[in-house]
C-alpha positions in Angstrom: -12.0 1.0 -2.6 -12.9 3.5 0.4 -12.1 1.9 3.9 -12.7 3.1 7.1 -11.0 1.1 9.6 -11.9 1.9 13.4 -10.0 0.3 16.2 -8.8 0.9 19.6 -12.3 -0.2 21.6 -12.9 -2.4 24.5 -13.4 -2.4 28.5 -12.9 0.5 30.4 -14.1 2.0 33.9 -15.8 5.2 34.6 -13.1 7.6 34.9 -10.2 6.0 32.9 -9.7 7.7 29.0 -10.1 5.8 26.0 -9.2 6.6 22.1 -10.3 5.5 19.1 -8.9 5.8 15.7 -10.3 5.7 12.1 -7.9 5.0 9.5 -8.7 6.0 6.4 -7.9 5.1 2.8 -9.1 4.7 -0.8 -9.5 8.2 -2.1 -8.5 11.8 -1.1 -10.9 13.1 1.9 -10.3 16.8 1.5 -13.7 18.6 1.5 -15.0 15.9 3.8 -17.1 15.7 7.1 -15.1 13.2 9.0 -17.8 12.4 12.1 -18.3 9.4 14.9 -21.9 8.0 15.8 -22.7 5.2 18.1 -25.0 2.7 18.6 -26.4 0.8 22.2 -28.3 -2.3 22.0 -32.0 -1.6 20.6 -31.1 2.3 20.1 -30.8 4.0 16.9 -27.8 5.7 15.7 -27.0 8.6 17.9 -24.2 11.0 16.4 -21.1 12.0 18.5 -19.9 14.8 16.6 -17.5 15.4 13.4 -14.6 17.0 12.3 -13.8 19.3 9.0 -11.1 17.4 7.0 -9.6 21.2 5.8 -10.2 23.4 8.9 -10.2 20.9 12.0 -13.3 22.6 13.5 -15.0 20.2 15.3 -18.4 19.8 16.4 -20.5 18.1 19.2 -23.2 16.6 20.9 -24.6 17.5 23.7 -24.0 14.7 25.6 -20.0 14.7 24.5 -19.5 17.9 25.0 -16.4 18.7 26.9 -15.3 15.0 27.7 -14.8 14.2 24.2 -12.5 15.6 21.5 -12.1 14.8 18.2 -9.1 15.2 15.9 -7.2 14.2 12.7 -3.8 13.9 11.4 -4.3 14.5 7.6 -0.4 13.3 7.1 -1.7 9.6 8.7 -5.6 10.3 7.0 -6.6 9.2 10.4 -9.8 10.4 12.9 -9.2 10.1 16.3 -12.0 10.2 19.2 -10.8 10.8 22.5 -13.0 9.7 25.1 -12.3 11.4 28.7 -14.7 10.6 31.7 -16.6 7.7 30.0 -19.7 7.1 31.6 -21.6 3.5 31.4 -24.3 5.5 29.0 -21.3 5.9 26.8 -21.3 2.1 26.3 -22.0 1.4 22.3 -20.5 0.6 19.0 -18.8 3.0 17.5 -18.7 3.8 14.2 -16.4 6.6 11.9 -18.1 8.1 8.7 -17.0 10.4 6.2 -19.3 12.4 4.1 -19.5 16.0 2.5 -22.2 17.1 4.4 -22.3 14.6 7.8 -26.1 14.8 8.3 -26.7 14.1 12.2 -29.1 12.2 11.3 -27.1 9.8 9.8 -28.9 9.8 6.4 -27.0 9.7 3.2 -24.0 9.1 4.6 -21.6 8.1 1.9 -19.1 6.2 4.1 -19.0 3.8 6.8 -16.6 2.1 9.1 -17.0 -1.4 10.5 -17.7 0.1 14.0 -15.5 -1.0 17.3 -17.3 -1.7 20.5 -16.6 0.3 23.9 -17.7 -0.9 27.1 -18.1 1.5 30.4 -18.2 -0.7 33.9 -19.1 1.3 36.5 
């Protein structure tokens, strides 16, 4: 069974870091799209950006870019997103997913984490 287990969320303030990790387990990710979206309160699905499993060349939104980094350590199969500079418009669930293609859309995806919740005081 595929699991993708986020954790490390919770209360920070503007200007602190924050890092999240995605453990992953169940079946062999190579070839994979290893990518973080997020969610606020009556907002759809916005992607964060996503990682190659193989090559470790990331990509990102806009609104990420240069304040947060994504990596992996294939020997742990774990995705990490490191948040630097949070802003309060970064509050949201966060969610890991792993998919062949990583649609920013978030359509088709074929796997899903749980999601862990990060909160941005001012």
């Amino acid at each position: 069974q595929v699991q993708l287990v986020e954790s490390g969320g919770g209360l920070v303030q503007t200007g602190d870091s924050l890092r999240l990790s995605c453990a992953a387990s169940g079946r062999t990710f190579s070839g994979y799209q290893m990518g973080w979206f997020r969610q606020s309160p009556g907002k759809e699905r916005d992607f964060v950006g996503r990682i190659s499993w193989n090559t470790g060349i990331s990509y990102y939104a806009d609104s990420v870019k240069g304040r947060f980094t994504i990596s992996r350590d294939n020997a742990k199969t774990t995705v990490y997103l490191q948040m630097n500079s949070p802003k309060p418009d970064d509050t949201a669930v966060y969610f890991c997913a792993a998919d062949p293609v990583l649609r920013r859309d978030g359509k088709l995806i074929d796997y899903w984490g749980q999601g862990t919740q990060v909160t941005v005081s001012s």
